[in-house]
C-alpha positions as CSV (number, residue, x, y, z in Angstrom):
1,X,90.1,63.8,113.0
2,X,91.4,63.2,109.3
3,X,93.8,65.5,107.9
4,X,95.7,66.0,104.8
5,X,99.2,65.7,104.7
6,X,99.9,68.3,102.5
7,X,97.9,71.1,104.9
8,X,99.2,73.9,106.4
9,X,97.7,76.8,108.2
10,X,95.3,79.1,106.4
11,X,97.6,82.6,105.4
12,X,100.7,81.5,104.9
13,X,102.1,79.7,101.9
14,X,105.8,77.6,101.0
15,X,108.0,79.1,98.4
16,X,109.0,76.2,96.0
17,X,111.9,76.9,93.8
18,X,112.5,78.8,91.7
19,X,110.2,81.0,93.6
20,X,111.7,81.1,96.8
21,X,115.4,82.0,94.6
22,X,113.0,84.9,93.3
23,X,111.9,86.2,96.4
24,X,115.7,86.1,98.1
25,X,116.8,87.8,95.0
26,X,114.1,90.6,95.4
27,X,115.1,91.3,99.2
28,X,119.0,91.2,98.5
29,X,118.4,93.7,95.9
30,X,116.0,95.9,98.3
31,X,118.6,95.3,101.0
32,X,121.2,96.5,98.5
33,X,119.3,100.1,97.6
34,X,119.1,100.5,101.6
35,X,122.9,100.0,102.4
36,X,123.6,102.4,99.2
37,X,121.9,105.0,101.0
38,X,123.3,104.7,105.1
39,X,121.0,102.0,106.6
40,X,122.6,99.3,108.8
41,X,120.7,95.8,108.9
42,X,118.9,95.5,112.2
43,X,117.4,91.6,113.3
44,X,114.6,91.7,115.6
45,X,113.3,88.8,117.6
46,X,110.5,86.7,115.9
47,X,108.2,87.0,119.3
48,X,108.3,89.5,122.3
49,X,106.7,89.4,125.4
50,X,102.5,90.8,124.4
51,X,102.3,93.5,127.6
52,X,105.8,95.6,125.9
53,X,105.2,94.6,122.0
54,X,101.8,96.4,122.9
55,X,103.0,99.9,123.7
56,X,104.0,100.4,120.0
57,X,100.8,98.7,118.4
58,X,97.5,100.6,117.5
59,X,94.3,98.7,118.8
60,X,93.7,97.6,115.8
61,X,97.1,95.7,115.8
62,X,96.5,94.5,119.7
63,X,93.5,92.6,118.2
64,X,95.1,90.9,115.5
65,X,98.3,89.2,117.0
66,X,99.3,86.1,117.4
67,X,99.9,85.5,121.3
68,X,101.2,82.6,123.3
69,X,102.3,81.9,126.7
70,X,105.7,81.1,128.0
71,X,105.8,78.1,130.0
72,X,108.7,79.3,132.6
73,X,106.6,82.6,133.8
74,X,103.0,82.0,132.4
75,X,103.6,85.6,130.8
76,X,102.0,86.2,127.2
77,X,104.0,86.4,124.1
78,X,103.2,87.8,120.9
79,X,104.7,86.8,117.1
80,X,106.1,90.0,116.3
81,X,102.9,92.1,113.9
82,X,105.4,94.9,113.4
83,X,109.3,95.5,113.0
84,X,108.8,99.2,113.3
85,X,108.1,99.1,117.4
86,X,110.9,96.9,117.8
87,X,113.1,99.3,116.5
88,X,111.8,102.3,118.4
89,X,112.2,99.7,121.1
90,X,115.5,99.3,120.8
91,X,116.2,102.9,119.6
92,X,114.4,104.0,122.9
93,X,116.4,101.9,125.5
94,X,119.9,100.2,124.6
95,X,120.9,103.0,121.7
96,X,119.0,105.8,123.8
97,X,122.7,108.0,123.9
98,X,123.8,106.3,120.3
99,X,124.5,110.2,118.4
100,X,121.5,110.5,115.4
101,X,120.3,110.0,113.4
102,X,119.6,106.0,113.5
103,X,119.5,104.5,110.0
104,X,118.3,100.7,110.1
105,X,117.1,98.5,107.3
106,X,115.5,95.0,107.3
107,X,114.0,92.1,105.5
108,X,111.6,89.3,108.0
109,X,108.3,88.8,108.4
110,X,105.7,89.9,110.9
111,X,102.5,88.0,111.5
112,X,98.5,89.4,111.5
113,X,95.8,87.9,111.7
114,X,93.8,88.0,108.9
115,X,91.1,86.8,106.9
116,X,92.9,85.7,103.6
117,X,92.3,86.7,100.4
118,X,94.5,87.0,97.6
119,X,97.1,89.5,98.7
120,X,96.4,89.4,102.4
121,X,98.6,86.6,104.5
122,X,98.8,86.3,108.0
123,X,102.4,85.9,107.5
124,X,103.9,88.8,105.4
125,X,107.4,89.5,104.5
126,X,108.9,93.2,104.4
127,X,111.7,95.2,103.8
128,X,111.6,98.3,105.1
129,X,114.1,101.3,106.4
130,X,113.8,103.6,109.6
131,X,115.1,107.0,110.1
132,X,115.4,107.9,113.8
133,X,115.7,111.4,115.0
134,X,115.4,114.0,112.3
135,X,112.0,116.2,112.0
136,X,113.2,117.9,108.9
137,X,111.2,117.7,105.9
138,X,114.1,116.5,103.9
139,X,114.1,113.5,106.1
140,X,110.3,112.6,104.8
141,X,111.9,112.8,100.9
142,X,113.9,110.5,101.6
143,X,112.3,108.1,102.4
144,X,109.9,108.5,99.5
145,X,113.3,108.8,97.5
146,X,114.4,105.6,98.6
147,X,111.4,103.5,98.1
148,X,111.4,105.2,94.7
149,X,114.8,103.8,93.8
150,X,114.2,100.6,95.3
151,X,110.8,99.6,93.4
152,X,113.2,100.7,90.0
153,X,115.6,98.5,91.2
154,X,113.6,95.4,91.3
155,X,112.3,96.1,88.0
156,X,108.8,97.5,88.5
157,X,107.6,99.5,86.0
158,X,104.6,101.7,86.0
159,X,104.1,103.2,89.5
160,X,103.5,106.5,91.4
161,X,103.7,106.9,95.1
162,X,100.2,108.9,96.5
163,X,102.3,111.1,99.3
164,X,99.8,113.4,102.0
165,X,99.8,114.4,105.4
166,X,97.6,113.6,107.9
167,X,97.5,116.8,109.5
168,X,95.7,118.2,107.1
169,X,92.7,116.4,107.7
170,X,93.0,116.4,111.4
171,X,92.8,120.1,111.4
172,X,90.1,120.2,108.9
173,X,87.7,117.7,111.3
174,X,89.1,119.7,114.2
175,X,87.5,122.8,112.7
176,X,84.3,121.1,111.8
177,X,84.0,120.0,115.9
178,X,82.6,116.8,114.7
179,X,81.3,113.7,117.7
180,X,84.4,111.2,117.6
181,X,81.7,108.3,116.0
182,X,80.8,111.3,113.0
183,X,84.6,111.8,112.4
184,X,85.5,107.7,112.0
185,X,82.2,108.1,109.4
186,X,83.9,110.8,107.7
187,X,87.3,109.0,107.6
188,X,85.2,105.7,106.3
189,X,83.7,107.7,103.6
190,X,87.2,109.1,102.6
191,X,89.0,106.5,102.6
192,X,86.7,104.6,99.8
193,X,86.4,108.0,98.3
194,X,82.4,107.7,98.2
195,X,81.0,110.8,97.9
196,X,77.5,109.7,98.3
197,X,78.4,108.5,101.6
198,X,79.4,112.2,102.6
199,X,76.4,113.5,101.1
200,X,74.3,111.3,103.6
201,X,76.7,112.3,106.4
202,X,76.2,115.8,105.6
203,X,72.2,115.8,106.0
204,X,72.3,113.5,109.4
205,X,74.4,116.2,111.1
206,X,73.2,119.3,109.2
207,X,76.6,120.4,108.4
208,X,76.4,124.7,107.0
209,X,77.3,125.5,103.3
210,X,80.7,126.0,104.1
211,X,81.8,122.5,106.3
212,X,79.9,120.3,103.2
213,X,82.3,122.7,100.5
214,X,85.1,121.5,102.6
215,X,83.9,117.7,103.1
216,X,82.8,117.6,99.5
217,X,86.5,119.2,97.6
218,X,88.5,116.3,100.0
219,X,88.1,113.3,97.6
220,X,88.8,115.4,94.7
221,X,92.2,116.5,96.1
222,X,94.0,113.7,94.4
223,X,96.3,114.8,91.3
224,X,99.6,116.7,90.9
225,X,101.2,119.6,92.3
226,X,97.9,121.6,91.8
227,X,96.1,120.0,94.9
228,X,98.1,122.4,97.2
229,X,96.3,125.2,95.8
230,X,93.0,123.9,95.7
231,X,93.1,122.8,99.2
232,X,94.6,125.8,100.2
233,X,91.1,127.2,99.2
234,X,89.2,124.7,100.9
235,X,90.5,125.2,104.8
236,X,91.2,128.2,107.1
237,X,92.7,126.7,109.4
238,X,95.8,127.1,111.2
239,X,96.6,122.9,111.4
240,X,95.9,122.2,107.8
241,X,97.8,125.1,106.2
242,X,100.6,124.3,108.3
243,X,99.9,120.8,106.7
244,X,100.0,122.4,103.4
245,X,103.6,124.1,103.6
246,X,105.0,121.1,105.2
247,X,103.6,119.2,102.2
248,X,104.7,122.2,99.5
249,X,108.5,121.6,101.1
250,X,108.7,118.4,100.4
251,X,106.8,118.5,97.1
252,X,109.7,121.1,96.1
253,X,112.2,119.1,97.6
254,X,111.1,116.3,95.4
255,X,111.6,117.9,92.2
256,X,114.8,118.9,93.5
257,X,115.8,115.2,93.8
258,X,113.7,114.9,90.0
259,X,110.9,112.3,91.7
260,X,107.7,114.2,90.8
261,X,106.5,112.4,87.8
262,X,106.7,109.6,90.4
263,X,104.4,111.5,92.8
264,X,100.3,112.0,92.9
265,X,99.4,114.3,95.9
266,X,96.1,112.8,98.1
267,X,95.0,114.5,100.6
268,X,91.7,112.5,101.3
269,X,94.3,109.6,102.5
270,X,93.2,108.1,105.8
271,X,95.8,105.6,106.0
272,X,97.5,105.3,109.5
273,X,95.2,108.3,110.8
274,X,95.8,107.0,114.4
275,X,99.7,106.5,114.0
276,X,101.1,108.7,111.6
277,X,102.7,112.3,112.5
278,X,102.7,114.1,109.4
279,X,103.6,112.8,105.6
280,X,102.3,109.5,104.9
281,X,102.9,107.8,101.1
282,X,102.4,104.8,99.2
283,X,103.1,102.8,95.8
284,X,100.9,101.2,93.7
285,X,100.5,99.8,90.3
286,X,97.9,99.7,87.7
287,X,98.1,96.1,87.9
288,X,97.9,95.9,91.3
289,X,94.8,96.5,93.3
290,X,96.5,97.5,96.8
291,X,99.5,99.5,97.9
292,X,103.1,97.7,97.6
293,X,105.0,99.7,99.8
294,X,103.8,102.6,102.9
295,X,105.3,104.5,104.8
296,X,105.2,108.2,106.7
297,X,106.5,109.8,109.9
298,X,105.5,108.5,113.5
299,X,107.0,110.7,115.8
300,X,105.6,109.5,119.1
301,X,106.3,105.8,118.4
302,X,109.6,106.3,120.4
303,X,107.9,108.2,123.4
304,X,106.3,105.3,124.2
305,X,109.3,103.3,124.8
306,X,111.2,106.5,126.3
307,X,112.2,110.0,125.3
308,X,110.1,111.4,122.2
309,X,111.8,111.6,119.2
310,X,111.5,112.0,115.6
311,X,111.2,109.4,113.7
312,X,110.1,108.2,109.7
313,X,110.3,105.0,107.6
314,X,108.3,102.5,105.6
315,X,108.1,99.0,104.1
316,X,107.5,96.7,100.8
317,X,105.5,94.2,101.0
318,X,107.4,91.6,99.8
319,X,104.6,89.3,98.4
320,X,102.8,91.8,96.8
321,X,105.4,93.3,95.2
322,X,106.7,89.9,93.5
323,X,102.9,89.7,92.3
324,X,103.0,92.9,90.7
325,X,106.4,92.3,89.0
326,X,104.9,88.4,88.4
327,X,101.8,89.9,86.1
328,X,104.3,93.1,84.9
329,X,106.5,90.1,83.3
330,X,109.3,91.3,84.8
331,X,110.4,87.9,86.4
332,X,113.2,86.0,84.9
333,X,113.5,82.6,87.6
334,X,117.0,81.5,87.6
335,X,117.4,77.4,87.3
336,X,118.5,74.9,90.1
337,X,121.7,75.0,88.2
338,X,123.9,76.5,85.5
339,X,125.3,73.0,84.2
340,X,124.5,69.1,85.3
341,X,127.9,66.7,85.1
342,X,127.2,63.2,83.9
343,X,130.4,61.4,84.7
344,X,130.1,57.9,83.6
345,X,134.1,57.4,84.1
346,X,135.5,55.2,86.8
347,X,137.8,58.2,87.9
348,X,135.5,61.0,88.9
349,X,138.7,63.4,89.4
350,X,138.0,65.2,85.8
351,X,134.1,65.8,87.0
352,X,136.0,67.0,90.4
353,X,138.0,69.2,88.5
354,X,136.0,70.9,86.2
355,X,132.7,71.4,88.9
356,X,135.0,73.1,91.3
357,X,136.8,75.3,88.3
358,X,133.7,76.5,86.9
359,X,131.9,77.3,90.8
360,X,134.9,79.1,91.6
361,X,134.0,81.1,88.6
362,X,130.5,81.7,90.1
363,X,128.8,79.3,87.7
364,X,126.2,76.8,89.7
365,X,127.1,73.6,89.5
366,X,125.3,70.0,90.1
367,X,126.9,66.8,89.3
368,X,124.8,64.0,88.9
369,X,125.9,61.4,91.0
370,X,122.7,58.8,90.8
371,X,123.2,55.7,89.2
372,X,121.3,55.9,86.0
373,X,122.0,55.9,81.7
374,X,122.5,58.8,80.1
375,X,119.3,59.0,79.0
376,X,118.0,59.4,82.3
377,X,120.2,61.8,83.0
378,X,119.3,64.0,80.2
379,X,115.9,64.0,81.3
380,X,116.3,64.7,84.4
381,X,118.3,67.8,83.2
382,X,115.3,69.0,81.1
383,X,112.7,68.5,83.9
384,X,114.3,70.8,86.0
385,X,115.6,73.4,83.8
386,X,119.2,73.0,83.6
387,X,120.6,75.1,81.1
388,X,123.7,72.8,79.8
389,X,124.9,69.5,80.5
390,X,128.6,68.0,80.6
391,X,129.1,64.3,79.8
392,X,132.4,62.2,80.8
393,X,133.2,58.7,79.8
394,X,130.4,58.0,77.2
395,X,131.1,55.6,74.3
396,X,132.4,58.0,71.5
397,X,134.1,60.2,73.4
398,X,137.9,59.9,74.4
399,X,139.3,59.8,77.8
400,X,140.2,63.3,77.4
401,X,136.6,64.6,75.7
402,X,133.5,66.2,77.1
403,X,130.4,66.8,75.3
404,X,129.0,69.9,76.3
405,X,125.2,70.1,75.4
406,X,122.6,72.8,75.2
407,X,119.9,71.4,76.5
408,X,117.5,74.3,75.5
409,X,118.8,75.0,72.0
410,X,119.7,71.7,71.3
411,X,123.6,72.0,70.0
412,X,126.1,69.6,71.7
413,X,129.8,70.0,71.1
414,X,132.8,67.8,71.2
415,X,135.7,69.6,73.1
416,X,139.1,68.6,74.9
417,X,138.8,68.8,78.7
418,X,141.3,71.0,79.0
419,X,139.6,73.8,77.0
420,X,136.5,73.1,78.1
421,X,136.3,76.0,80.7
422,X,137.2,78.2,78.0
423,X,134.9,77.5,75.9
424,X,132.0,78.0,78.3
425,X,133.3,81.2,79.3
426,X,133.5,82.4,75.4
427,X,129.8,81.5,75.4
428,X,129.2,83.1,78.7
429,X,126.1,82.7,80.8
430,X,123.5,83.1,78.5
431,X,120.3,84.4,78.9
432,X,118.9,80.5,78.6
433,X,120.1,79.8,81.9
434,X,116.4,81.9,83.2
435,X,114.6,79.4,81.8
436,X,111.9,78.8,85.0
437,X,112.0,75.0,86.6
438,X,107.5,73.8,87.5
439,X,106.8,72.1,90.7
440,X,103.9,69.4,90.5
441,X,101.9,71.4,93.5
């Protein structure tokens, strides 16, 4: 069977530079917003064994793993789908007495299979942040708080976060005593917001006037804070108003923290139906055509592992949120390097010297140590994107000179080697240095 060299398995992807320097950058500075805030990195292992991993995992995630066997015991592993189950693994069993709350963070990838499509991979990286053991509504604002302040601290522009709670719509299919097969319909037709779809629905199970005013006002409950009223119209039911002041609370506790013009309220949101406790959210951007980040409360994740107990978090999708910052323009790729040394002297201690000098002073530093003229070097300098260059031992220059060059702007100076870390720090590290390095793919 031929194959191509260059092949690798549909759904995942290698991260050239300065891509993969983009995409480290974006999770340090994720990780950074999460340790701001009380959350301790947490490292889970890459695969489990399938028959534990599946007590945290929906169906729907059973069915898409990634299984294999372990030769010593024949029993079935699984590449981790989820982080979140291996924290309320762990939360359930060796912290079980550790005093709450539990506040973890991470960055790693999970794997799903999936058919793939631009923005779906079967291997996806997230950062993401659990909150183990409080059931208080200000609990659920944080977390919407957090992932607020983290998008804004990559840069992204441009986003609201949907926030809802799934209660709501539980009680409201609860009070229309719908067949299990009518109420997935129902949650189909909501979640693509296709009223026509409803409308159908409503004629096959002759719903009364007052179940199809109820099915019909859910995918218009989308918009700001005056969706609490409006749905408070809609349902009389004991499950869903509760839903509603749970969802008023933390709408109020949200301006408190000054995050509503951040906020939409939608309360046709099916997302996580099967998983999720109470408030579930989301980010998206315009330019964007799926969710960057998700999140909500799972409060019986836990009990499946041991003792019940409260729990919230979510995660960013990592890919898709360096897409949406990609086409925002919000990227600036950093270089292979700050400066290239071309030391054509005998005695390499100068080119020594002055790399370690200006590295200490947290400049990035290459020195080109291939045998080749000056010439050569330069261009090798350009094709990658290195911002400056220093030469050593060139004809014209003195045993004591450097030439530093600009490589971008095209100025080259003539300076003593003993002020020549001076003079780079009176120019400082200027904004050239982002100029973006292309990989031949």
């Amino acid at each position: 069977m031929l194959f191509s060299k260059t092949e690798i398995p549909k759904g995942v992807r290698v991260y050239l530079p300065p891509q993969a320097t983009l995409k480290r950058e974006i999770e340090s500075k994720l990780l950074s917003v999460f340790h701001r805030w009380g959350f301790q990195e947490i490292v889970t292992p890459t695969f489990e064994y399938y028959d534990v991993m599946a007590l945290g995992l929906s169906e729907d995630f059973r069915d898409r793993t990634f299984k294999l066997t372990e030769q010593a015991t024949g029993r079935v592993l699984v590449l981790r789908p989820d982080i979140t189950p291996q924290i309320a693994r762990v939360a359930a069993t060796i912290l079980k007495d550790y005093p709450k709350p539990l506040r973890f963070c991470y960055s790693s990838n999970v794997f799903r299979y999936a058919e793939p499509q631009v923005g779906r991979h079967r291997e996806v990286y997230q950062a993401g942040v659990e909150l183990i053991g409080l059931d208080l509504p200000e609990a659920d604002v944080e977390m919407i708080a957090i992932a607020v302040e983290s998008l804004m601290e990559v840069g992204l522009a441009d986003f609201k976060i949907a926030v809802s709670q799934v209660e709501f719509l539980r009680g409201l299919l609860e009070q229309l005593q719908l067949p299990k097969d009518a109420e997935r319909q129902v949650q189909l037709a909501l979640h693509k917001k296709d009223g026509s779809a409803l409308d159908r629905f409503m004629e096959v199970f002759r719903l009364n006037s007052g179940a199809r005013d109820m099915l019909l006002a859910l995918p218009n409950l989308f918009g700001g804070e005056e969706v609490l009223s409006q749905a408070g119209r809609v349902v009389n039911n004991p499950r869903s108003e509760r839903a509603l002041q749970n969802l008023q609370t933390v709408y109020d506790m949200l301006k408190v923290y000054e995050l509503e013009s951040f906020v939409l309220l939608d309360l046709s949101e099916i997302r996580g139906f099967d998983y999720y406790t109470g408030i579930v959210f989301e980010a998206f951007t315009a330019n964007l055509g799926y969710e960057i980040c998700s999140g909500g409360r799972y409060d019986h994740m836990i009990g499946r592992f041991g003792e019940e107990c409260p729990s919230t978090g979510f995660a960013i999708d990592i890919e898709k949120l360096h897409m949406a910052l990609e086409r925002q323009g919000a990227l600036q790729p950093r270089t292979q390097a700050d400066f290239l040394i071309m030391d054509f002297k005998p005695d390499k201690q100068d080119a020594l010297r002055i790399a370690k000098e200006l590295r200490q002073r947290g400049y990035r530093v290459a020195r080109d140590i291939i045998r080749r003229d000056l010439d050569g070097s330069l261009s090798y300098a350009q094709r990658m994107g290195i911002a400056r260059g220093i030469v050593l031992g060139t004809p014209g220059l003195q045993p004591h000179e450097a030439l530093l060059k600009d490589l971008q702007r095209g100025w080259e100076r003539v300076v003593p080697i003993g002020g020549l870390i001076a003079l780079i720090e009176s120019l400082g590290r200027q904004a050239s240095f982002s100029q973006s390095t292309h990989f031949a793919r």
